[in-house]
C-alpha positions as CSV (number, residue, x, y, z in Angstrom):
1,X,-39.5,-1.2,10.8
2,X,-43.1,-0.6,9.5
3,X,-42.8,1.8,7.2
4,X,-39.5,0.1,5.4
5,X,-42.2,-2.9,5.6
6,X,-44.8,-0.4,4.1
7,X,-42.2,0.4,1.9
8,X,-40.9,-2.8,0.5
9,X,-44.5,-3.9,-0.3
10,X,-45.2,-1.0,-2.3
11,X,-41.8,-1.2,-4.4
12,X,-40.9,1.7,-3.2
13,X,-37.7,0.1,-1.5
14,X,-35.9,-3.0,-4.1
15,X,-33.9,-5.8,-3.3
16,X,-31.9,-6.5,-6.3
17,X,-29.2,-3.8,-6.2
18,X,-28.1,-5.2,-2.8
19,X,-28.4,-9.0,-4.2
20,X,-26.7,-8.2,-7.2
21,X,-23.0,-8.3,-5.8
22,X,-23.6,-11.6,-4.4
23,X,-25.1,-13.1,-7.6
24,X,-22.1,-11.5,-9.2
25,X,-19.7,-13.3,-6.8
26,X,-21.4,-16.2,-6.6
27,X,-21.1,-16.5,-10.8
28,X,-18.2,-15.9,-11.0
29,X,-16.6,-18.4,-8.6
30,X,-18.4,-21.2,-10.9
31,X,-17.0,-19.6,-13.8
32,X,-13.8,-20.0,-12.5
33,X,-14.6,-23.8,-10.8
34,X,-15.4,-25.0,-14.4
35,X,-12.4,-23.6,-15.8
36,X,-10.1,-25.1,-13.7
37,X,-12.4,-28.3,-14.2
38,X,-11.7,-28.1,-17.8
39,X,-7.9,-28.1,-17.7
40,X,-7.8,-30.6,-15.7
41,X,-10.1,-32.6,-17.8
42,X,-7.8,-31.5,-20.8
43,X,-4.4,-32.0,-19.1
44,X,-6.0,-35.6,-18.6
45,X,-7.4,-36.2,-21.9
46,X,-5.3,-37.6,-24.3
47,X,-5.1,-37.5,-27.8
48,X,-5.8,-33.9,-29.9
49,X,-9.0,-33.1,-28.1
50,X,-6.2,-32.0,-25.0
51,X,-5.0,-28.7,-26.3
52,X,-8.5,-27.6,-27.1
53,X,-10.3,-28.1,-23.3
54,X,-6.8,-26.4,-21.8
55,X,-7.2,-23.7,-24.3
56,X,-11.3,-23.3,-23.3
57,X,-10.7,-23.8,-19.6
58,X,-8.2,-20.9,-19.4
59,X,-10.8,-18.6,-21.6
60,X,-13.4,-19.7,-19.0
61,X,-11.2,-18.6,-16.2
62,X,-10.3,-15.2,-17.4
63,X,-13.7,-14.4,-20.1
64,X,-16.3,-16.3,-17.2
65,X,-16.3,-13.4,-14.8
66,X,-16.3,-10.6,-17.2
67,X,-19.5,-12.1,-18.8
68,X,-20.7,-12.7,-15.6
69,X,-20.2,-9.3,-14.5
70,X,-21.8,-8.1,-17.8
71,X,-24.7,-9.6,-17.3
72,X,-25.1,-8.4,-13.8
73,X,-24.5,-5.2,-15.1
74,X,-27.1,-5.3,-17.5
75,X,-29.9,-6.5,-14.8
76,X,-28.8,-3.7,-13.0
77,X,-29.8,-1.0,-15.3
78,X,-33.6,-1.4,-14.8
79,X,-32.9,-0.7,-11.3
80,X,-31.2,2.2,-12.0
81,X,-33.2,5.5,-11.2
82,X,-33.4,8.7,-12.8
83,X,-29.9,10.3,-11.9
């Protein structure tokens, strides 16, 4: 335990590849909350406004965890050692 302790303060040990897949799921669980928010909101709405929050909701359903994935992706690759 003391020298992963040793390790950790000295960087040589790092913490956001294994925090990384919760951030991830934890994203993209929202994504997909606010999505089915927004259809709701748009199956509710009336008037010509309804189409268009169905129509965003479902893209934020299916596009939210790619982008959020994307962007995980992308913190990950300054973690990434010399392979």
């Amino acid at each position: 335990m003391e020298q992963w302790w040793r390790d950790f303060h000295r960087f040589r040990v790092l913490i956001t590849p294994q925090v990384m897949p919760f951030v991830f799921w934890i994203g993209a669980a929202i994504a997909v909350i606010m999505g089915i928010i927004t259809v709701v909101e748009g199956a509710l709405t009336p008037g010509p406004q309804k189409g268009r929050l169905i129509f965003l909701g479902l893209v934020s359903i299916f596009l939210g965890p790619v982008f959020v994935r994307i962007l995980c992706e992308l913190v990950m690759t300054f973690f990434r050692g010399k392979e």
